[in-house]
DRENDOTOR-117816 format. One record per atom (N, C-alpha, C): residue in three letters; x negated, y negated, z negated. Coordinates in steps of 0.02 Angstrom, whole numbers, plus 50000, padded with zeros to 5 digits. Atoms other than C-alpha are relative to their C-alpha. Last residue first. Example, Ala and Ser with C-alpha at 12.3 -4.5 7.8 and 13.67 -1.06 7.14 Angstrom:
2
SER500425005950003 SER493165005349643 SER500394994549963 ALA499555005950000 ALA493855022549610 ALA499554994050000 
//
This chain:
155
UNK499365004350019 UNK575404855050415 UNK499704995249945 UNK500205004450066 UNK574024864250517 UNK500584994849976 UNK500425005549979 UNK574554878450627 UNK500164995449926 UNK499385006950021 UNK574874892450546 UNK499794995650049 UNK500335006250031 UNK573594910350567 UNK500714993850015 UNK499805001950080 UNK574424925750563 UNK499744994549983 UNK500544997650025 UNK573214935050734 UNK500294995749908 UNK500114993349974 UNK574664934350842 UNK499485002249926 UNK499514998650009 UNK574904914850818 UNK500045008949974 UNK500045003650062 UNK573204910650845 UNK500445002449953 UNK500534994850022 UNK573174922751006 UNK500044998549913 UNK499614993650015 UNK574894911651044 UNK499495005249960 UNK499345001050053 UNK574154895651001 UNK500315007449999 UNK500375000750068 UNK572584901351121 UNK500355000049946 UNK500394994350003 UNK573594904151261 UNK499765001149947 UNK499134998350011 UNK574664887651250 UNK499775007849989 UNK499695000950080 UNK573024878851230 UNK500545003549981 UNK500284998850044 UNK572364886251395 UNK499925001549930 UNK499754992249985 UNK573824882551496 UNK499585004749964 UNK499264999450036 UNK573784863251412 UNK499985009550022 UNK499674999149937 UNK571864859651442 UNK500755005449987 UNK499745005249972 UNK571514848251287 UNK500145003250087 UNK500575002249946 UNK570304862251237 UNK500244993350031 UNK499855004049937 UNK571344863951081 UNK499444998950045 UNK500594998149970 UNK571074877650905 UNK500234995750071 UNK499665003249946 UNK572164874450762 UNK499205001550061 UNK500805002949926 UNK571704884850623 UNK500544998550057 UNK499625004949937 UNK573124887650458 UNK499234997650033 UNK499234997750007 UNK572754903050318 UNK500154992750069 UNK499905002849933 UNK570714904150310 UNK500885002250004 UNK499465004350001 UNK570684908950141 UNK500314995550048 UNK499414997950001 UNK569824926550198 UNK500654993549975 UNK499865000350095 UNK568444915450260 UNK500715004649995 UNK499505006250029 UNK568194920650456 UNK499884998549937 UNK499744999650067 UNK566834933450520 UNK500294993349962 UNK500444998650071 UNK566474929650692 UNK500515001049933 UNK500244992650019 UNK567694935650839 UNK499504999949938 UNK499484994550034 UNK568744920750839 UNK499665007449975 UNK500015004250070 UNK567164908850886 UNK500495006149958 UNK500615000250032 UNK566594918651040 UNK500384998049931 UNK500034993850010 UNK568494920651115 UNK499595002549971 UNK499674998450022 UNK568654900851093 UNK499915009749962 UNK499714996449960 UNK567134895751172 UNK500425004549931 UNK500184993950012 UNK566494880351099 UNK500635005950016 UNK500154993849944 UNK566364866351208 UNK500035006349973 UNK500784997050008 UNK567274855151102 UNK499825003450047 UNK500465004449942 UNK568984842751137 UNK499355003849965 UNK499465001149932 UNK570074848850969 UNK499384998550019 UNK500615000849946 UNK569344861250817 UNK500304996650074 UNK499615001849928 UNK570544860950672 UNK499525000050040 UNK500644999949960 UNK570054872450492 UNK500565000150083 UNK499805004549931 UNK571164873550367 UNK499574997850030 UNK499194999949980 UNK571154883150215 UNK499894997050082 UNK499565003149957 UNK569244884650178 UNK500675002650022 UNK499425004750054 UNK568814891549980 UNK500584995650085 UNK499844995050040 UNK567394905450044 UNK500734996149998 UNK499595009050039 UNK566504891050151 UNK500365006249978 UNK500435005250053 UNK564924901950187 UNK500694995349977 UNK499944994350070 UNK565794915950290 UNK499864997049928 UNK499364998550012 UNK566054902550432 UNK500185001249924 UNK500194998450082 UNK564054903850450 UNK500764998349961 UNK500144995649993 UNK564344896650643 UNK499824998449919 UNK500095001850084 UNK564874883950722 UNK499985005649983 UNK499974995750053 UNK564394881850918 UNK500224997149924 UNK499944994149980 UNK564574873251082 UNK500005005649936 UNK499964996150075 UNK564854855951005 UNK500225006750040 UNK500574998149982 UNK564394844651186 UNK499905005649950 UNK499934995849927 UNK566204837151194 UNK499375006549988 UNK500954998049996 UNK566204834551018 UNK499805004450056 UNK500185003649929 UNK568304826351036 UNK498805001649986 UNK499535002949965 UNK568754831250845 UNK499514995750053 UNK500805002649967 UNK568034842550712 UNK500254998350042 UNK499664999649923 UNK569234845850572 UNK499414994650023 UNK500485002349940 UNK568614854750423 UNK500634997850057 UNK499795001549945 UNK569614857950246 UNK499514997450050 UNK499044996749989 UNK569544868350091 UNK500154997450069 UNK499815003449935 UNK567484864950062 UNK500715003850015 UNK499515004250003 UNK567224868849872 UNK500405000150072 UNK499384995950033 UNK566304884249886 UNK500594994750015 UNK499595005750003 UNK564984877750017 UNK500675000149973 UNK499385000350001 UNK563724891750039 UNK500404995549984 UNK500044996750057 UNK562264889650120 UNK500825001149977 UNK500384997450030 UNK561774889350298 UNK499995004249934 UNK500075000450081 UNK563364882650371 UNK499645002149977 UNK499964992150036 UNK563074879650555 UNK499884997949935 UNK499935001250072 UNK563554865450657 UNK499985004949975 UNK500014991850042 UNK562784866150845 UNK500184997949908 UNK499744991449967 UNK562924855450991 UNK500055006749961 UNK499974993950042 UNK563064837950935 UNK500135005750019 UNK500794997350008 UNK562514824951063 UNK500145003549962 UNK500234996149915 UNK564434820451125 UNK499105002649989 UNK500654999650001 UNK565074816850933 UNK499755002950061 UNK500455002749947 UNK566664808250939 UNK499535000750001 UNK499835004249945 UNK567304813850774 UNK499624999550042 UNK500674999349957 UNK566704825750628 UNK500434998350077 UNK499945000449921 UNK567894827750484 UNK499424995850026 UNK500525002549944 UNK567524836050322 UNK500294998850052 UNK499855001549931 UNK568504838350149 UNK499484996450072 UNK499444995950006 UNK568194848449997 UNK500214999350058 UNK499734998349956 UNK566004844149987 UNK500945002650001 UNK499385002550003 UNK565404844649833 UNK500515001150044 UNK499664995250034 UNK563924854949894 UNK500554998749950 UNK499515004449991 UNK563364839450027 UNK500505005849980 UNK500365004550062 UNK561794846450030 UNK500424996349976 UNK499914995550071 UNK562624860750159 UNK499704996749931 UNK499215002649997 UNK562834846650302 UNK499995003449933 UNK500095000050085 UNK560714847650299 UNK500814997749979 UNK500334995650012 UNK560704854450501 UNK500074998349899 UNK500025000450059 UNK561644840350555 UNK500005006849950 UNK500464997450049 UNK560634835150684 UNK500645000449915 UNK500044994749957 UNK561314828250858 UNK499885005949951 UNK500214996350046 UNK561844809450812 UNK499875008150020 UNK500724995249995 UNK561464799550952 UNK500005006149959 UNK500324997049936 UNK562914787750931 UNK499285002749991 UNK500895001550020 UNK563714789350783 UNK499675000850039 UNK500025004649947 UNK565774789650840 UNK499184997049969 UNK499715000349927 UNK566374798150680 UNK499724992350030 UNK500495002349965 UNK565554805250532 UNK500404998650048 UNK499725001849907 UNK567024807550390 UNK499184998150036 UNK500735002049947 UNK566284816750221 UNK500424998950063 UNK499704999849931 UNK567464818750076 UNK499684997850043 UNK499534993449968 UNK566784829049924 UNK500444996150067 UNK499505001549960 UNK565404817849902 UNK500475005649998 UNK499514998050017 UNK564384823049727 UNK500724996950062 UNK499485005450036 UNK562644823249789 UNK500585004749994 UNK499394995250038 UNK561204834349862 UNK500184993149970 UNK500374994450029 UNK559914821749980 UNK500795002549946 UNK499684999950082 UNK560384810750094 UNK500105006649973 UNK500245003250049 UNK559084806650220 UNK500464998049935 UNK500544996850043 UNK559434822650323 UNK499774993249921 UNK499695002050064 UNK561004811750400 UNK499425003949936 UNK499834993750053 UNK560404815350575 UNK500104995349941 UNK500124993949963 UNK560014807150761 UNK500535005049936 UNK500434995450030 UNK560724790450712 UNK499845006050016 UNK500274995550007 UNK561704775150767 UNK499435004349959 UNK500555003650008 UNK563144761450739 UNK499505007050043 UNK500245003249968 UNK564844769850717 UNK499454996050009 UNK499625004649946 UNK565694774550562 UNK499334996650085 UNK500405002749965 UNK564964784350421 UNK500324998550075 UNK499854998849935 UNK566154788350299 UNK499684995650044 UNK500485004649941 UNK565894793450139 UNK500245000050057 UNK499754999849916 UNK566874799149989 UNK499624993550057 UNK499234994549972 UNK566784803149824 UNK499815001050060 UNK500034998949935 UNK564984792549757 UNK500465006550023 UNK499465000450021 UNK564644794049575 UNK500544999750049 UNK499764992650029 UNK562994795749589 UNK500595001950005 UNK499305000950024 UNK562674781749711 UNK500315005149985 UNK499855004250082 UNK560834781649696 UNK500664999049977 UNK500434993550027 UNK560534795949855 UNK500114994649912 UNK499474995950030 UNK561684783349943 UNK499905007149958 UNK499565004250055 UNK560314770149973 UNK500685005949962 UNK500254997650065 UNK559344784350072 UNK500184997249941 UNK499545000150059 UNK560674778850203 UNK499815002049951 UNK500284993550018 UNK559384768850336 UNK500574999649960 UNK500055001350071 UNK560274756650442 UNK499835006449963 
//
């Protein structure tokens, strides 16, 4: 189903695209969402235009096994919260520096490599990250680095 229909719904909070398929979401153009769920879209692989979506406060990003890369391009003042959940194939995120305003930021079930991700430049309002591979000797590692480094887990 095409969503260029939601380029007329000015007024438009919160979306959530549920299941069915698509490669990308490119066909909605700048709006006023500030809560964006994508979960369980099969194919989707593309979401290269996430930054058009400069409302934006809250984002989650489910069951996506074709997504391998989310990067923030522009900046995204509003955005306070991300959680990205079971994207087996999500080896990267990247442009961090661009959400100025994020608190909380969860990353469970991804490919992206923990010791890579920690070392980019964070938001300084970055105050609670959860970080899980779902392999327990791993996660218990990580929580502590997490721990170590002043970050919360998410409440």
């Amino acid at each position: 189903m095409p969503l260029h229909f939601i380029n007329r719904l000015k007024k438009l909070k919160q979306l959530r695209i549920l299941l069915g398929g698509r490669e990308h979401i490119q066909e909605i153009e700048e709006n006023e969402i500030d809560h964006l769920e994508i979960c369980r879209v099969r194919g989707l692989h593309d979401l290269s235009q996430i930054t058009k979506f400069r409302a934006l406060t809250s984002l989650v990003i489910e069951d996506q096994v074709k997504l391998q890369e989310i990067g923030f391009d522009r900046e995204l003042e509003a955005l306070e919260e991300i959680t990205i959940s079971n994207c087996k194939g999500l080896a990267r995120l990247s442009g961090m520096e661009q959400l100025p305003s994020l608190r909380k930021l969860r990353i469970f079930k991804t490919a992206i490599d923990f010791d890579s991700f920690i070392q980019q430049k964070l938001p300084n309002a970055l105050s609670e990250l959860e970080f899980a591979t779902s392999k327990s000797k791993i996660d218990q590692e990580i929580q502590a680095s997490l721990y170590n480094l002043g970050f919360q887990k998410w409440t």
